[in-house]
C-alpha positions as CSV (number, residue, x, y, z in Angstrom):
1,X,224.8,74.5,-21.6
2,X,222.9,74.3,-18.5
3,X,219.3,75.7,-18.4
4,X,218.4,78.7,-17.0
5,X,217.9,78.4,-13.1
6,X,214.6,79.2,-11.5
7,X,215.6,79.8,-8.2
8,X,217.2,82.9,-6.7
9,X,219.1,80.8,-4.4
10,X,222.5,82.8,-4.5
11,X,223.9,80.1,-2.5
12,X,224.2,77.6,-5.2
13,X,227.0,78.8,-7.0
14,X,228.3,78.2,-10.8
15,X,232.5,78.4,-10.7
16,X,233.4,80.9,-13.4
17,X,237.0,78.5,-14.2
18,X,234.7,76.0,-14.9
19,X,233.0,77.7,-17.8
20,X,234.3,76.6,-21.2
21,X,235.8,79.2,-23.1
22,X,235.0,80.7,-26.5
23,X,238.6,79.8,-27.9
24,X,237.8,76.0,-26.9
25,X,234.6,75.5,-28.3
26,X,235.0,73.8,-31.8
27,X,234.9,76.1,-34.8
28,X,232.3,75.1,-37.6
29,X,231.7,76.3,-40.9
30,X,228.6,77.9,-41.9
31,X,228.1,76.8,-45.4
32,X,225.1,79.4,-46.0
33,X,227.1,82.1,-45.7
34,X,230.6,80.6,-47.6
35,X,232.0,77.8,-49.2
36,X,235.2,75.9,-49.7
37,X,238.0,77.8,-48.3
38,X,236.8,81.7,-48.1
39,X,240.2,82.1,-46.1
40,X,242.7,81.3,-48.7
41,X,240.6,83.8,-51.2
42,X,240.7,86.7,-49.0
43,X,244.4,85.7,-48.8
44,X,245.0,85.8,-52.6
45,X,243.8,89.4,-52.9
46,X,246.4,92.5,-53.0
47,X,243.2,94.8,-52.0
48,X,244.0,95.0,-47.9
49,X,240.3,96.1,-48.0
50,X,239.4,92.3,-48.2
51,X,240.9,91.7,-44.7
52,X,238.6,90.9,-42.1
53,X,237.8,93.4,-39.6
54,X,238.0,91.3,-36.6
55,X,241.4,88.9,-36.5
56,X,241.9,86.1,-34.9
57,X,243.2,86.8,-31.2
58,X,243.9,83.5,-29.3
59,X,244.3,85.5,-26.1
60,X,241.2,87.4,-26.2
61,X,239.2,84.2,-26.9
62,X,240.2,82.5,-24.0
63,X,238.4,85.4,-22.3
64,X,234.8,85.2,-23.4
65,X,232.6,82.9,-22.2
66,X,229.0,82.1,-23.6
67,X,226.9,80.4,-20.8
68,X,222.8,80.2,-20.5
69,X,221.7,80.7,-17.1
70,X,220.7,82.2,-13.8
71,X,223.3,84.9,-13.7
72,X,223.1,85.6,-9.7
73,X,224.8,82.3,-9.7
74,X,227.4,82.9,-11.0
75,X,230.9,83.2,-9.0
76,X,232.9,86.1,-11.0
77,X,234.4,89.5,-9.5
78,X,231.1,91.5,-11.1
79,X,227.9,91.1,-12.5
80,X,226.3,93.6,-14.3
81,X,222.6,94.6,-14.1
82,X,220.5,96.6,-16.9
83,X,218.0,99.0,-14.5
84,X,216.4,102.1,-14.1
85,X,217.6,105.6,-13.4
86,X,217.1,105.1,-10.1
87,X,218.8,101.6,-9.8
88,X,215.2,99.9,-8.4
89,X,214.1,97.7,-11.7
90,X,213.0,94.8,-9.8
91,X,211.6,93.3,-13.5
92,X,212.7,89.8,-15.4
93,X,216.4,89.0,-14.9
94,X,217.0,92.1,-13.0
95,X,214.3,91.7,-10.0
96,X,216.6,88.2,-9.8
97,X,219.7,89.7,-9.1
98,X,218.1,92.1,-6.7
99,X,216.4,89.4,-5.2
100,X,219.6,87.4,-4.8
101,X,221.4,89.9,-3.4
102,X,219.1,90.5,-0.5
103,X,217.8,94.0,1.2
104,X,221.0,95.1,1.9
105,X,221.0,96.1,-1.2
106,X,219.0,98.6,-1.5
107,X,220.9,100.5,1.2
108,X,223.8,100.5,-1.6
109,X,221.4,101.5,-3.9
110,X,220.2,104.6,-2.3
111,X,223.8,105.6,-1.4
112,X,224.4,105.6,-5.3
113,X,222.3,107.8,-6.1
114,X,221.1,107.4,-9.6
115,X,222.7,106.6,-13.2
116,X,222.1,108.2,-16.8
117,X,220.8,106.5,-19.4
118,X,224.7,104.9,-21.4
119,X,226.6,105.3,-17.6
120,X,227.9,102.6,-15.1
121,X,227.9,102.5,-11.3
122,X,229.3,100.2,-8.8
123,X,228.1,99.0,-5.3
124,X,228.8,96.3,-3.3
125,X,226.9,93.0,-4.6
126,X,225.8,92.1,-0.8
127,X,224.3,88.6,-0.9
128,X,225.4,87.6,-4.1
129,X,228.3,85.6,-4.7
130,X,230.1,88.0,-7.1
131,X,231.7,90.9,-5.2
132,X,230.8,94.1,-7.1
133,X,227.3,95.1,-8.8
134,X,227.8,97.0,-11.7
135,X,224.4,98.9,-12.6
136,X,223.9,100.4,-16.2
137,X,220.7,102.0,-17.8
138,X,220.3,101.0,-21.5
139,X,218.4,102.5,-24.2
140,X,214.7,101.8,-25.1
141,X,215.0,102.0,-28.9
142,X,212.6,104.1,-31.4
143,X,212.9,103.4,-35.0
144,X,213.5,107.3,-35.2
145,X,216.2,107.9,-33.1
146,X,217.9,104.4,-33.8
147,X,221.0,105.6,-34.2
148,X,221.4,107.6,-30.8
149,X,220.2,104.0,-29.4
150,X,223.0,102.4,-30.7
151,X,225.7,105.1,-29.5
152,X,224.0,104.8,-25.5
153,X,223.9,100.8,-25.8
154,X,227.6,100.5,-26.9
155,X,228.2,103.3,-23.7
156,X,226.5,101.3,-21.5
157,X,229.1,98.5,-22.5
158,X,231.8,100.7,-22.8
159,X,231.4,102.1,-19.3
160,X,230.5,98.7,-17.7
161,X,233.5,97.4,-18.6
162,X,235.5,101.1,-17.6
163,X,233.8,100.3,-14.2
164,X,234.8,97.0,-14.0
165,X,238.4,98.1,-15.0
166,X,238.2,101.2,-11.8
167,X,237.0,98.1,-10.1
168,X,239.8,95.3,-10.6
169,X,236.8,93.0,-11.5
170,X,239.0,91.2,-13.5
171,X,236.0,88.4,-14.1
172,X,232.7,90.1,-15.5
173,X,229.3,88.3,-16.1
174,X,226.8,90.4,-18.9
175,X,223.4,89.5,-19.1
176,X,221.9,91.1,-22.4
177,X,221.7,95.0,-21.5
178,X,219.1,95.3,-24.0
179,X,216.0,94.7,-22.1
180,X,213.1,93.5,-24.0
181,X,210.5,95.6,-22.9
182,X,212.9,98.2,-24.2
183,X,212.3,96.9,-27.7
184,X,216.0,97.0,-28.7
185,X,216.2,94.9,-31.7
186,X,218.3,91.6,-30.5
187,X,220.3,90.9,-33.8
188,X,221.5,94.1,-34.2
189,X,221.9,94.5,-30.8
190,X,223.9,91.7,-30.4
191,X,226.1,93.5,-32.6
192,X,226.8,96.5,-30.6
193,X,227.4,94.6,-27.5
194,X,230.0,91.8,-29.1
195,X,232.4,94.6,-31.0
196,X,232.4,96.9,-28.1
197,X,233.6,93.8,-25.5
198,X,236.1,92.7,-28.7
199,X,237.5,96.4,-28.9
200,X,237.9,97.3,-25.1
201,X,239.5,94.0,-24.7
202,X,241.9,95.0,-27.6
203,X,243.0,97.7,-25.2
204,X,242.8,96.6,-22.0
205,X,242.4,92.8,-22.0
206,X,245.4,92.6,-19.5
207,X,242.9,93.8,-17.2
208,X,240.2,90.9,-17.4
209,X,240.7,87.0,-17.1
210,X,237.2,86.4,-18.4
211,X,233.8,88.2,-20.1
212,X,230.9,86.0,-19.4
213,X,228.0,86.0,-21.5
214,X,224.9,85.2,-20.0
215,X,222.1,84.5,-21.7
216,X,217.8,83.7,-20.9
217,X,216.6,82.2,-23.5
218,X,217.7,80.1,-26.4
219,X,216.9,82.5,-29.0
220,X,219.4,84.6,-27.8
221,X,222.3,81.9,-27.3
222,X,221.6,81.2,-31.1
223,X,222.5,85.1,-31.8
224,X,225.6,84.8,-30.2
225,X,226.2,81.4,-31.4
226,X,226.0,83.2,-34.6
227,X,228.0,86.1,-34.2
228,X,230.9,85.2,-32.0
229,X,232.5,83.4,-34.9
230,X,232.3,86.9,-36.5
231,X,233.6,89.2,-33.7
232,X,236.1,86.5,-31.7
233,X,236.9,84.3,-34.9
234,X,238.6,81.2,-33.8
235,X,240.3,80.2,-37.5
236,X,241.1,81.6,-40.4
237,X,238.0,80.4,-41.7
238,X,236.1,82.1,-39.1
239,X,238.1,85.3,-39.9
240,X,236.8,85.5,-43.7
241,X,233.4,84.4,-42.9
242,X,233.3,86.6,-40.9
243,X,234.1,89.3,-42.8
244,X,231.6,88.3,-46.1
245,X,228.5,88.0,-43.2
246,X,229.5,91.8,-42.2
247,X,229.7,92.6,-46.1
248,X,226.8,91.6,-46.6
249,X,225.2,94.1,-43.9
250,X,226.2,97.2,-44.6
251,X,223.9,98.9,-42.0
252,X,226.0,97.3,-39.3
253,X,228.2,100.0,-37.8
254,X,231.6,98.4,-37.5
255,X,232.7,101.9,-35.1
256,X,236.2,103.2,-34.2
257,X,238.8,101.9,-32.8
258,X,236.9,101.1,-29.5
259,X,233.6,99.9,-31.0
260,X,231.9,103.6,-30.7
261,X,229.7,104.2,-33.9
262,X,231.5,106.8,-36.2
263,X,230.3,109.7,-38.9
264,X,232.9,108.5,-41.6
265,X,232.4,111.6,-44.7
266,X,233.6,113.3,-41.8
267,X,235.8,111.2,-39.8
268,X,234.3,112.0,-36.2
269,X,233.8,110.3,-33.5
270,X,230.1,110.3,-32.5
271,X,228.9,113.4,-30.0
272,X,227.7,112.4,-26.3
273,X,223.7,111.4,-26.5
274,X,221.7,114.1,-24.5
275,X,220.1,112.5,-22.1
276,X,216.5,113.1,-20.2
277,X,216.9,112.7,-16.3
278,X,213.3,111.4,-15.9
279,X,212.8,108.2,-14.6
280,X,209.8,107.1,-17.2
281,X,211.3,108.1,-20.9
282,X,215.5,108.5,-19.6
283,X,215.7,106.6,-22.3
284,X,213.8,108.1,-24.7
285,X,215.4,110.3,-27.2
286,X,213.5,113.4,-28.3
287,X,216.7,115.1,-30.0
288,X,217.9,115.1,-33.6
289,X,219.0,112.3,-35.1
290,X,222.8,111.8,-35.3
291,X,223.5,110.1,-38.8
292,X,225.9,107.3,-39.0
293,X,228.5,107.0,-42.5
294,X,230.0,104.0,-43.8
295,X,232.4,101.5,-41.4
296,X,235.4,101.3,-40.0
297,X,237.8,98.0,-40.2
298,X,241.2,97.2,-38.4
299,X,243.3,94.8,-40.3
300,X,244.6,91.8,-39.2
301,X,248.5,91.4,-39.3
């Protein structure tokens, strides 16, 4: 994969059709977490409960790409960009796409107006070579409110990709929402953002021709490396590894049918996260907890 451009020179562009997709890259086994053929003995079971949770979708796989690099680059319909309330975080990978995409920019911003903590906006991308800006706010996470954490950074996917939808963007370009200065933990966060992209495009994959991935640093591209097989599984194989890694997490929030994390004693979907319109602690969460249950699981046909 290429490395990570240091220039914000929108004008050098990366083709999105020229990205390799997930459904192409060559599935390998991962012989620390199974061995032999896990397929054929989750196959052999009359308990459906063995089924994996994620199944092997040829269609959606051909519509994820992972790709390390400069993400202002990159030629698609829509990037997205984590920020502020007020749409001005001029930080990391962020103060690159706003750099990329010129002062114009902050014309579009101020028309805007400002976004909640879990929301999406559009505005024109000006400079940049992708046509829309999607801008979403995600959560700084505290160890005490973790749970409301997760519920606004699957929204802030969830409404991305609603955006994009609204938008006809049908070629969308994520950089890692979960900034690290808002000390979202990346594994598990890497989680929320991989089942929420698999579920939406479950629903409304008609309405995308490719998710791109994008990526800083290699620690990162091993996450996803890691979890793709799990959440876009290429093979059977893939398919029952997948489901013996998840087994073997059970604090991992598998979510409804669209990703969203779920109370299951009670079978409810999880409430809206109150949120706190100031521009320092938005993100913050100084409410009660909301308590998450056991998973959820779709099974494959």
């Amino acid at each position: 994969m290429p490395d990570l451009a240091r220039s914000n020179n929108a004008a050098v562009g990366v083709k999105a059709d020229g990205l390799p997709r997930w459904g192409d890259v060559p599935s390998q086994q991962n012989n620390d977490i199974i061995e032999d053929s896990p397929s054929s003995k989750l196959k052999s079971s009359a308990n459906a409960s063995t089924m994996p949770p994620f199944c092997m979708n040829r269609s959606l796989n051909a519509k994820v790409a992972l790709w390390k690099g400069a993400i202002w680059t990159l030629e698609v319909d829509a990037i997205v960009i984590s920020t502020n309330e007020s749409l001005t975080d001029d930080t990391d990978v962020s103060g690159g796409i706003l750099k990329a995409a010129g002062n114009e920019i902050y014309t579009e911003i101020r028309s805007a107006g400002t976004c909640r903590t879990g929301d999406a906006v559009a505005t024109r991308a000006c400079q940049l070579l992708a046509k829309r800006l999607i801008h979403t706010v995600g959560p700084r996470y505290n160890d005490k409110y973790k749970n409301a954490a997760e519920n606004a950074l699957h929204s802030s996917y969830r409404n991305c990709l609603r955006v994009a939808k609204e938008e006809r963007a049908s070629t969308v370009a994520f950089p890692c929402i979960y900034r690290r200065k808002k000390n979202y933990p990346r594994d598990e966060a890497t989680h929320v953002a991989l089942r929420t992209i698999r579920r939406f495009l479950e629903h409304f994959g008609d309405s995308f021709d490719l998710i791109v991935l994008c990526v800083e640093d290699t620690g990162d591209l091993q996450l996803y490396q890691e979890w793709l097989p799990v959440y876009f599984p290429r093979s059977t194989d893939d398919e029952a590894a997948g489901k013996l890694a998840l087994d073997a997490l059970p604090h991992i929030n598998l979510g409804d049918e669209f990703g969203e994390p779920v109370i299951e004693e009670r079978k409810i979907r999880i409430s809206s996260v109150p949120f706190v319109h100031d521009n320092n602690h938005a993100d913050d969460y100084p409410h009660d907890e909301i308590a998450l249950g056991r998973r959820t699981t779709t099974l494959c046909g």
